[in-house]
C-alpha positions as CSV (number, residue, x, y, z in Angstrom):
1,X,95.4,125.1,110.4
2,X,92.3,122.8,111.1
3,X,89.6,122.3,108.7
4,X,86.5,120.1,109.4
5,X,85.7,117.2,107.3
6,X,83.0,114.7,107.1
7,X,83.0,111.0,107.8
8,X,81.5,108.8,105.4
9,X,79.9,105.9,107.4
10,X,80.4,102.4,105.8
11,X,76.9,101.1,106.2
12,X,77.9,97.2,106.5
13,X,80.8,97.4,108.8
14,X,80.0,100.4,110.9
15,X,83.4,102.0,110.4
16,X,83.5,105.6,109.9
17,X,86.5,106.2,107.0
18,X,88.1,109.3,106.0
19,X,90.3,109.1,102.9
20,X,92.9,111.8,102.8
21,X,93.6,114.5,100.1
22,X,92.4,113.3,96.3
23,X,91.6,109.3,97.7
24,X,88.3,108.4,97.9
25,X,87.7,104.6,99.2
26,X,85.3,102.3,97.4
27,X,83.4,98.6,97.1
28,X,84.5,96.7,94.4
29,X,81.2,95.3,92.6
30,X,80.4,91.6,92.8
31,X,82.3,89.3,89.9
32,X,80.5,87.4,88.0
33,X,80.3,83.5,88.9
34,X,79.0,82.3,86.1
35,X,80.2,82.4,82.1
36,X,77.7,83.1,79.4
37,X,77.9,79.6,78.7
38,X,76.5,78.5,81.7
39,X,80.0,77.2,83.1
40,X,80.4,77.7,87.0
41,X,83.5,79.6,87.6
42,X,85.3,79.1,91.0
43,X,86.4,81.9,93.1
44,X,89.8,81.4,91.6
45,X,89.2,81.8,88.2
46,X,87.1,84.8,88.4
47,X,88.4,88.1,87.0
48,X,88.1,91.0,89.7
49,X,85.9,93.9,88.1
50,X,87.2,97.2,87.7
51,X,83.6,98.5,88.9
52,X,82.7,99.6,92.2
53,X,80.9,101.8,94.5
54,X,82.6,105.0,96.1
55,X,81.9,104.5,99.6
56,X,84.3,107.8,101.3
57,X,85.7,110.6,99.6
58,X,88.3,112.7,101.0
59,X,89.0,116.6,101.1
60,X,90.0,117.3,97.9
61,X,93.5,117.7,96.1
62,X,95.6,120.6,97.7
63,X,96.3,123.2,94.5
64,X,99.6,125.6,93.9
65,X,97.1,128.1,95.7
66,X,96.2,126.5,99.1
67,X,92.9,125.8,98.3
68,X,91.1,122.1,97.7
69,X,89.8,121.5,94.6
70,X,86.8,119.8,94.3
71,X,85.6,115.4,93.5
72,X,84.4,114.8,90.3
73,X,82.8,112.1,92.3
74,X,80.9,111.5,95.0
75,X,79.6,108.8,97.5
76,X,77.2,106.4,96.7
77,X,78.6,106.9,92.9
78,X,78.8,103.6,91.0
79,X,82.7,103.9,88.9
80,X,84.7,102.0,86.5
81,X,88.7,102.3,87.4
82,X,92.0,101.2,86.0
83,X,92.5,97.2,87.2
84,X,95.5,97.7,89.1
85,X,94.7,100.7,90.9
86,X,94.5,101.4,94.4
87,X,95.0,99.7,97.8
88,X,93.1,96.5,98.6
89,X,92.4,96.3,102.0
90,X,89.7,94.5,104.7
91,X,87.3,96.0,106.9
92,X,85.8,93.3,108.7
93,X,84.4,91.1,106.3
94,X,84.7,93.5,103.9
95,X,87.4,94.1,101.3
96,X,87.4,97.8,100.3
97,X,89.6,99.8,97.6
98,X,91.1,102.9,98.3
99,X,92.9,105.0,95.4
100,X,93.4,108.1,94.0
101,X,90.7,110.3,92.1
102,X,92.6,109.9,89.0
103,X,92.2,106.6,88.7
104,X,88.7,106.6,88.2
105,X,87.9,106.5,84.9
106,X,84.0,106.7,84.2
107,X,81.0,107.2,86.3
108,X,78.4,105.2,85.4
109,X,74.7,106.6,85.1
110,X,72.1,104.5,85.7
């Protein structure tokens, strides 16, 4: 059985990317480069936030039913997820997340 879905474009690189199932693919936010103090932190050093943008959701989870159950998210949502979730990988230039819906843990509103 075929179902249409949607591609999300990623607006930077141009790639169209469809997460499967419950994934949905995000951009990890910018780190911080700079301490409060006014120290200079190198690349190294610099903790990786657990903040992002989602960039792609996919078609939803599959239930005991056969029906897809629908994103508490959705694109262009900024989210806070567990630190070692997901899949790190590069898009271009671009470094991109994708994981599971359940590892989101907040949306943040704005």
């Amino acid at each position: 059985m075929a179902t249409a879905t949607k591609k999300q474009k990623n607006s930077k690189s141009g790639i169209q990317l469809q997460p499967l199932g419950d994934r949905v693919v995000l951009q990890r936010e910018e780190s911080e480069a700079k301490t409060s103090g006014g120290i200079l932190l190198p690349g190294s050093a610099q903790n990786k936030p657990a903040r992002g943008q989602i960039v792609s959701v996919g078609t939803g989870r599959l239930l005991d039913d056969g029906t897809r159950g629908a994103f508490q998210v959705k694109v262009g949502d900024r989210v806070i997820f567990s630190s070692y979730a997901g899949e790190v990988f590069k898009v271009g230039e671009e470094e991109l997340l994708l994981m599971r819906e359940d590892d989101i843990l907040a949306v943040i509103e704005d």
